[in-house]
C-alpha positions in Angstrom: 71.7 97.6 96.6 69.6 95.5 94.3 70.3 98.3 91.6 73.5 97.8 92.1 73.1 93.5 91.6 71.7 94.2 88.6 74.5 96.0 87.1 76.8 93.1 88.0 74.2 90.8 86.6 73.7 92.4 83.4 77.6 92.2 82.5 78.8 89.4 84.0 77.8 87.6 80.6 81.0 89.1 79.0 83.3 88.2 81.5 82.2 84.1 82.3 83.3 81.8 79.8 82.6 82.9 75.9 82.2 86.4 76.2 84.4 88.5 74.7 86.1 89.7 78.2 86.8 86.2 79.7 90.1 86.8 80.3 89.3 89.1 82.9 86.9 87.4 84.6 89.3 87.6 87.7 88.9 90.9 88.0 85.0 91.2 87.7 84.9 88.5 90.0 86.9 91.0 92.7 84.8 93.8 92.2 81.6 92.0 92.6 82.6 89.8 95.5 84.0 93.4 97.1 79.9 94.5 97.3 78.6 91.6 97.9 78.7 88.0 99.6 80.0 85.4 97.4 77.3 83.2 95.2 79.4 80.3 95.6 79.3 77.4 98.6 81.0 74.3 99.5 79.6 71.6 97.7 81.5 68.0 99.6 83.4 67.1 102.7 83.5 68.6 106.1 83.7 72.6 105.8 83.5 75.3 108.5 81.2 77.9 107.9 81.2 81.5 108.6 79.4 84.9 108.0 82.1 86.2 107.2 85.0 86.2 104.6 88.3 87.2 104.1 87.0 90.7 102.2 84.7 91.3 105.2 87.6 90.6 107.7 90.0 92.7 106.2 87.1 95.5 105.9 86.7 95.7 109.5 90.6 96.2 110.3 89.8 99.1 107.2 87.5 100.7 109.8 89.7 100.1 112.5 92.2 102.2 110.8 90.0 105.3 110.3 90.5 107.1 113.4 94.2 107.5 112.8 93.4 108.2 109.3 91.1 111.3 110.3 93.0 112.2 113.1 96.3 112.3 110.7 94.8 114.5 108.3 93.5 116.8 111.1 97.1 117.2 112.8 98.8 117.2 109.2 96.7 120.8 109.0 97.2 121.7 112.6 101.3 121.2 112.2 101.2 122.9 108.8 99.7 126.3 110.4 101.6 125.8 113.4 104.8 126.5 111.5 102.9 129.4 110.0 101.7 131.0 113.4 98.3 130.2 112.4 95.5 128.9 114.4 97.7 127.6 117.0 95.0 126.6 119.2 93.8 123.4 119.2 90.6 124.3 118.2 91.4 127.1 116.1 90.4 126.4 112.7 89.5 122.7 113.1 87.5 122.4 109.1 91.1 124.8 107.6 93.4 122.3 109.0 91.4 119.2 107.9 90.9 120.1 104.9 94.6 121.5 104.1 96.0 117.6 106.3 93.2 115.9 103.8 95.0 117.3 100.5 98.3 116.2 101.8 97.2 113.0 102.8 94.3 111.4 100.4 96.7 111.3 97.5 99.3 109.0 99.0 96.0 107.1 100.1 95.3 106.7 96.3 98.9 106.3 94.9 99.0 103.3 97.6 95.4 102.2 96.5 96.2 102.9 92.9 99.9 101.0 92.4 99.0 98.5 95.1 95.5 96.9 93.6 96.7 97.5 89.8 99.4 95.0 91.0 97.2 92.7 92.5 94.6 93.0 89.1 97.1 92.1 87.1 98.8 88.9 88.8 95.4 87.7 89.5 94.4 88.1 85.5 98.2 86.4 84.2 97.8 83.6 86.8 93.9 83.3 86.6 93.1 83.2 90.1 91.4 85.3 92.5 92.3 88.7 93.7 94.3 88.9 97.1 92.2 90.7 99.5 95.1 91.6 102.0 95.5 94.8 100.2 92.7 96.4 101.5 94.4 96.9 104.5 98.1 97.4 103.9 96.9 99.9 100.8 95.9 102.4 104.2 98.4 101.0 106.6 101.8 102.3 104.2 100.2 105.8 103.9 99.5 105.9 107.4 102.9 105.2 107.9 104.9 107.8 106.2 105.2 111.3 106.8 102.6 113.3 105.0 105.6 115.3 102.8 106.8 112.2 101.0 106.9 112.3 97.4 103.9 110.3 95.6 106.1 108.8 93.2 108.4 107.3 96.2 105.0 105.9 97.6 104.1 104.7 94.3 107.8 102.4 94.3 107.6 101.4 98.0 104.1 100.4 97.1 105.1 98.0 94.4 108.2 96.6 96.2 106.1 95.8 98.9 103.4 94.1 96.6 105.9 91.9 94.0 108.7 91.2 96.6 107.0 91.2 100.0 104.3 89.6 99.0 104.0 87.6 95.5 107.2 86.6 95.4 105.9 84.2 98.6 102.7 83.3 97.0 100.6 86.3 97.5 98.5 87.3 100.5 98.5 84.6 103.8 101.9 83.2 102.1 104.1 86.6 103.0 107.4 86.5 105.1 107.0 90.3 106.4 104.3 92.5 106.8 103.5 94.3 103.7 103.4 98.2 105.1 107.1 97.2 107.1 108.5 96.6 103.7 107.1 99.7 102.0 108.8 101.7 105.0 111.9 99.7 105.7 112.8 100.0 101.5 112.0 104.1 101.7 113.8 104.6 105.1 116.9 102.6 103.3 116.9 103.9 99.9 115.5 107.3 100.6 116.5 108.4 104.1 116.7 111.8 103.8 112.5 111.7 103.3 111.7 109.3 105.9 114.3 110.8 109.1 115.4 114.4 110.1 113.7 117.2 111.4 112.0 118.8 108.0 110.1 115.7 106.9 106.9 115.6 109.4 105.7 118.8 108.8 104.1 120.2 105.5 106.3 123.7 104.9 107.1 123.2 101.5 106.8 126.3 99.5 106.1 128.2 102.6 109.3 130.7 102.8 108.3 132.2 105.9 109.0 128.9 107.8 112.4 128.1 106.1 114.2 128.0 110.0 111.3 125.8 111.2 112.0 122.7 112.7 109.7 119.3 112.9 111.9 117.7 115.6 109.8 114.7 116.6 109.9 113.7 120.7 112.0 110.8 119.8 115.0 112.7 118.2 114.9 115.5 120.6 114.9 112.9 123.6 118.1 111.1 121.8 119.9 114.7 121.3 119.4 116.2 125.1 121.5 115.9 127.4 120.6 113.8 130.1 118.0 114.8 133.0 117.2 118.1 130.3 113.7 118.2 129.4 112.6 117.5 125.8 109.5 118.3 126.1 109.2 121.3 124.8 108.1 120.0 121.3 105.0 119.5 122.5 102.1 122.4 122.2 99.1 123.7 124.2 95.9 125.5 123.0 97.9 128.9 123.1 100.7 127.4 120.9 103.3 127.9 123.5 105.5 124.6 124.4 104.7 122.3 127.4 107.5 122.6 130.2 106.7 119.2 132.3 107.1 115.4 131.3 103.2 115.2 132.4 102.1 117.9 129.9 104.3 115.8 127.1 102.5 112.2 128.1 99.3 114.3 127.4 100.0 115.4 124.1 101.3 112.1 123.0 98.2 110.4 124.0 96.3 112.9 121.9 98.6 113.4 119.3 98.9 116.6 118.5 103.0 116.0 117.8 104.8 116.2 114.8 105.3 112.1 113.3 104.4 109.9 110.6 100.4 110.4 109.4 98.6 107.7 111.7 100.9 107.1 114.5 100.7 110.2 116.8 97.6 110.0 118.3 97.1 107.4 120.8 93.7 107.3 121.7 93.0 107.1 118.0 94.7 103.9 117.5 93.3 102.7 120.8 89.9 103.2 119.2 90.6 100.9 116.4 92.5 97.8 119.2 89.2 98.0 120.8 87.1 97.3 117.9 90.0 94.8 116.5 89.9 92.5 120.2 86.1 93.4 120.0 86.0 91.1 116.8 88.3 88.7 117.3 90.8 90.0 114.5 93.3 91.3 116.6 95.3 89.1 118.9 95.1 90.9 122.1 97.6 88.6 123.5 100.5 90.0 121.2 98.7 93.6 122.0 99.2 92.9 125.9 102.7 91.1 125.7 104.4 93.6 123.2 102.9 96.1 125.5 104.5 94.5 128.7 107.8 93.9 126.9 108.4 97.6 125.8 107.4 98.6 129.7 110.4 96.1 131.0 112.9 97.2 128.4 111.7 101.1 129.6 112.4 99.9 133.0 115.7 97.9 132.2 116.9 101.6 130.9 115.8 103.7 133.5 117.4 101.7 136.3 121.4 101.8 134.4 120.1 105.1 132.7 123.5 107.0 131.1 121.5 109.4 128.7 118.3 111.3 128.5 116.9 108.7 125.8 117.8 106.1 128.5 115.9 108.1 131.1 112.7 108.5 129.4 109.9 107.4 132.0 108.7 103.7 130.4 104.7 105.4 129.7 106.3 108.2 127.5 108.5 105.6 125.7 105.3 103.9 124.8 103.3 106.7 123.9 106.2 108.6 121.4 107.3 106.9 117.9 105.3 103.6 116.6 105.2 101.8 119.6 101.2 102.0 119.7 100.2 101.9 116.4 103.2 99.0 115.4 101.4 97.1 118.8 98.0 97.1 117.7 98.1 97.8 113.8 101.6 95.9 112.7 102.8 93.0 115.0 99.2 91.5 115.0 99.2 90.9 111.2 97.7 87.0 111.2 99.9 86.1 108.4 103.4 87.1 109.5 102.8 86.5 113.2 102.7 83.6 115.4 100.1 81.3 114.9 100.3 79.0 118.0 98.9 80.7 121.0 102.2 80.6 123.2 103.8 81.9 120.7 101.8 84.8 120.2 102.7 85.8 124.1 106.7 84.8 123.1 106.4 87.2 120.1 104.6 90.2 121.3 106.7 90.3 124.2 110.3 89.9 122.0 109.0 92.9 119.4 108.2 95.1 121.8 111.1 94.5 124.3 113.6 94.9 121.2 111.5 97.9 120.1 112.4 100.1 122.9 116.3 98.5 122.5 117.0 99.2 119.3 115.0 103.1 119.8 117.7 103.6 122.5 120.7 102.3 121.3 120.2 103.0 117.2 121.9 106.3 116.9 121.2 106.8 113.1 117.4 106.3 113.5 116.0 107.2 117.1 113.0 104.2 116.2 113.0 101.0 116.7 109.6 99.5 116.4 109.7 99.1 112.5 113.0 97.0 112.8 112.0 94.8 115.8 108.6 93.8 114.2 110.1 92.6 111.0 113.2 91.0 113.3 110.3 89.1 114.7 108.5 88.2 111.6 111.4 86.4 110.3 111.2 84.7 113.9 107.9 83.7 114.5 107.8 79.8 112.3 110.8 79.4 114.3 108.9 80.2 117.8 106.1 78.3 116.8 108.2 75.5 115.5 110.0 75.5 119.3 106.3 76.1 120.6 104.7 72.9 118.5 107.7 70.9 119.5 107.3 71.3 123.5 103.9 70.1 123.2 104.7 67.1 121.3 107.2 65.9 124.0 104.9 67.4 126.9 102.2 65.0 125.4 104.8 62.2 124.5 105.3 61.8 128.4 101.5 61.0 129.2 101.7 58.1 127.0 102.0 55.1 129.4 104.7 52.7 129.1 104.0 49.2 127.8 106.2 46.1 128.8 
């Protein structure tokens, strides 16, 4: 590392105040404080002190995001050859279908990366100040996201609506209305819907003539299209590549993830790898993970007690372990910034995103998903439950206050 400090000390000349790259001293300053701890302390006043910073932070929920990253490329592969009537087994071919999921997938990583930071660069060099570090997260959360057969140059223009009007518009990271990946998706599911719905966008085929007939059907859409008490299992695969016939076999497969669905949102215990780490730190709220949790489990149950359709039916543990549900729980409603702040909230909100999640899956019958739509519902909700929150203990506290003659 020190070789690497004296790089940054041998140029920083040119970027402080003189040299002949002052202007983008913003941008240096990013970079350096990116490897390293910043130089500068508090000098007056009363300050809190930390270990760690906002870049650090942000780094960890990086890590907590790798899992479904690897685990996305890995069944991006496995899908691809599946359609072939390749390696069907699950352990057929694990490097092949990596490696095939990791060319599909690391360039919408970089488009993301690319667009999203040059954005950031550049607002941070017109309005001299620093660099916003919340892109180091949403940067792998839109990829993650999207199915891995969308067009780079649609991620490239969800990526920069999601930078200048989710979040500068507002001020620029911890001032944003709506979380930053939810606007990326929301803008391509509305102005590109044949990419981000149907049953040929979750599965890489393209240029594949062989699989022309193939279908992608995802569990949700084949749940909302059966008739009722009919199994929709069947999407699901085991080791020999033939389909799973029970519900049981189907709850397996969505814990594991080895289903067709957007890049980081199939497997389960992926994204449960990356909770733990997040409630390990203390950067995830795991009362909005419990409470969104418990709210889609009551809606489940609401359903299947006045069940009129197979969708309706579902058995509330499949509901949660198909779609978003999971990775919007751990990964999307805990966002710090578009969240609720005050700690009743947090139960109030979790519980409302993931209750209206399941609702609007159910009910929506132009897009069998719901979790996208009742997060950023909620988001444009939470000052007002905190507000309500706030409120109630102001008058809870007024009434302690004795009475004087």
């Amino acid at each position: 590392m020190q070789f690497l400090r004296n790089i940054f000390d041998n140029i920083r000349p040119n970027f402080e105040k003189g040299g002949k790259l002052e202007k983008y001293y913003k941008g240096f300053e990013a970079l350096e404080t990116f490897a390293f701890t910043p130089g500068h302390v508090t000098h007056n006043g009363t300050h809190v002190r930390d270990a760690i910073d906002l870049k650090r932070t942000m780094f960890l929920v990086v890590i907590a995001l790798v899992p479904s990253l690897l685990f996305g490329m890995w069944n991006t592969g496995h899908q691809h050859f599946l359609a072939l009537g390749e390696m069907t087994g699950l352990a057929d071919g694990l490097m092949d279908k990596f490696l095939f999921g990791a060319l599909k997938v690391l360039p919408i990583v970089i488009v993301s990366y690319g667009v999203g930071l040059g954005i950031e660069f550049l607002f941070a060099i017109m309005k001299n100040h620093s660099v916003n570090e919340g892109y180091l997260v949403s940067g792998l959360l839109i990829p993650l996201v999207l199915p891995s057969e969308i067009p780079l140059w649609m991620v490239a223009v969800a990526t920069a609506f999601a930078v200048l009007i989710g979040k500068e518009v507002f001020g620029g990271t911890g001032m944003n209305i709506l979380n930053p990946a939810l606007t990326a998706r929301a803008f391509l599911f509305f102005a590109y819907p044949t990419k981000m719905s149907g049953n040929t966008v979750w599965i890489s085929t393209a240029g594949e003539s062989t699989v022309d007939g193939y279908t992608g059907e995802t569990l949700l859409s084949q749940a909302y299209n059966a008739d009722k008490g009919a199994d929709f299992g069947g999407i699901a695969y085991d080791a020999a590549g033939n389909h799973f016939g029970s519900i049981a076999d189907t709850m397996w497969a969505s814990f594991w993830g080895w289903i067709p669905g957007s890049i980081g949102e199939t497997s389960v215990f992926a994204i449960l790898l990356g909770a733990a780490l997040l409630i390990a730190t203390g950067i995830g709220s795991w009362r909005i993970m419990l409470s969104f949790l418990v709210g889609g489990l009551v809606m489940s149950g609401i359903f299947n007690a006045f069940a009129v359709n197979s969708f309706m039916a579902v058995h509330p543990l499949q509901q949660i372990l198909m779609g978003s549900f999971m990775f919007g729980m751990v990964f999307m409603a805990t966002d710090p910034v578009s969240a609720s702040q005050t700690e009743m909230g947090k139960w109030i909100y979790g519980f409302l995103a993931g209750f209206l999640g399941i609702m609007i899956r159910v009910f929506n019958p132009a897009y069998p998903e719901g979790i996208m739509m009742a997060i950023l519902f909620m988001n444009v909700m939470a000052p007002l439950i905190d507000h309500y929150v706030i409120q109630a203990n102001v008058k809870r506290r007024l009434k302690r206050v004795p009475v004087t003659a």
